[in-house]
N, C-alpha and C positions, 0 to 999 in steps of 0.2 A: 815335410814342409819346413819344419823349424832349419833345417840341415840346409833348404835352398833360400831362405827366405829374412836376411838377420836380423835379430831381434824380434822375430813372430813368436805372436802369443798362443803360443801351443793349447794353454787351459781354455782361453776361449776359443780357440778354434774344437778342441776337443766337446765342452759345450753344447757345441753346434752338432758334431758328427752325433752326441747323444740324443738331441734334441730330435736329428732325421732317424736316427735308426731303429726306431721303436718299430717293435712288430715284424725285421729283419731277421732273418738266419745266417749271423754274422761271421760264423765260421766256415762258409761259403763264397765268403766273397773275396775276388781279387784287384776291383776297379772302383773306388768311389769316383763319380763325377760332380762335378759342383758347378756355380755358376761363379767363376771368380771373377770378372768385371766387374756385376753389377753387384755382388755381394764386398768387392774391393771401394767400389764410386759411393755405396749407398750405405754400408756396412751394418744395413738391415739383416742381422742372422736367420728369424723366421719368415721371411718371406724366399729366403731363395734354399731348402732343402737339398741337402745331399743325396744323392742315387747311390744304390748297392749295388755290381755287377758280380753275378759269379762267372761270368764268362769273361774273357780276358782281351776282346776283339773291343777294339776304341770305337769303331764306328757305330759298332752295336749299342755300342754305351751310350753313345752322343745320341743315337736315335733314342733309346729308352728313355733318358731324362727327358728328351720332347714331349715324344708318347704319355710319359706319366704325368706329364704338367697338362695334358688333357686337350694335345694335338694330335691330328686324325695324320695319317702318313702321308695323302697327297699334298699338306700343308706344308710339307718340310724341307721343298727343294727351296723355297724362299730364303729359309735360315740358314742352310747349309756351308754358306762363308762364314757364319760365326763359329766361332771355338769357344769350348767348357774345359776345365780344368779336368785332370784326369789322375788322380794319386794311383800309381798302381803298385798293390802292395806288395806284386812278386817280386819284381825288379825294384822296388825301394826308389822309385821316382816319381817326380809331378811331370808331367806331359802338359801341352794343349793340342788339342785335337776339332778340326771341325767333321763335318757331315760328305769332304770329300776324299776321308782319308788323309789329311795333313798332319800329320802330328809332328811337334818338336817338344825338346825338352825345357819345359820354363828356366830362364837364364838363358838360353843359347842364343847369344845376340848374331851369329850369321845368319840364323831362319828368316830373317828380315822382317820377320811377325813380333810385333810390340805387345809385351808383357804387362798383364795391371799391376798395379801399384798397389803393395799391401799394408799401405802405411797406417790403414784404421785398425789393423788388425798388429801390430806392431807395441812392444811395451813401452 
C-alpha cells in the first residue's frame, strides 16, 4: 500500500491489520480485504476490521467480509456494486473488487471506477 499510496502511513495502517488479526492463522493467508472508503471518509480504524483470506478468489473474499460483518447471503446481491479493498499478498498489489467479479488495480485510472482518498491515513 505504501508503494501505491504516497506518503501512506504504513505504522498506522499496520496498527490496524494488528488490531483485525487476532485469533488469525496468518501464515495462511493471501487476501486481506478492507473497507477502504469508509475506513478512508471516516478514518475510524476499529469500526471497519480487516478480513484474512487464505484463498485467493476476490469474490470469495468480498463475500466473506459481508458474511463476517454478520450478513446472511440472500442479503448480498443489494451490495454487490460496492467494492472493498483487496491487498493481495501474492502478487504484491491492492486491487478493488466488488460482488460481481470487477476487480482493478487501485491507481488504474482507465477502470473508470474512482479511488478513495487516503489522505486521513497519509503522514
Amino acid at each position: 500500500m505504501a508503494e501505491t499510496i504516497p506518503n501512506f502511513n504504513a505504522n498506522m495502517f499496520m496498527e490496524h491489520l494488528e488490531f483485525s488479526s487476532k485469533g488469525n492463522h496468518l501464515e495462511k493467508v493471501c487476501l486481506i480485504s478492507i473497507e477502504d472508503i469508509n475506513m478512508c471518509e471516516e478514518g475510524l480504524v476499529d469500526e471497519y476490521p480487516a478480513s484474512f483470506h487464505t484463498e485467493s478468489d476476490y469474490t470469495l473474499a468480498w463475500e466473506d467480509n459481508y458474511l463476517g460483518c454478520g450478513m446472511k447471503m440472500d442479503e448480498l446481491d443489494e451490495c454487490r456494486d460496492g467494492y472493498l479493498g483487496i491487498i493481495d499478498l501474492n502478487k504484491g498489489i491492492y486491487v478493488r473488487a466488488n460482488g460481481h467479479a470487477d476487480a482493478h488495480t487501485y491507481g488504474d485510472s482507465t477502470s473508470g471506477v474512482e479511488d478513495p482518498s487516503w489522505n486521513l491515513w497519509t503522514k
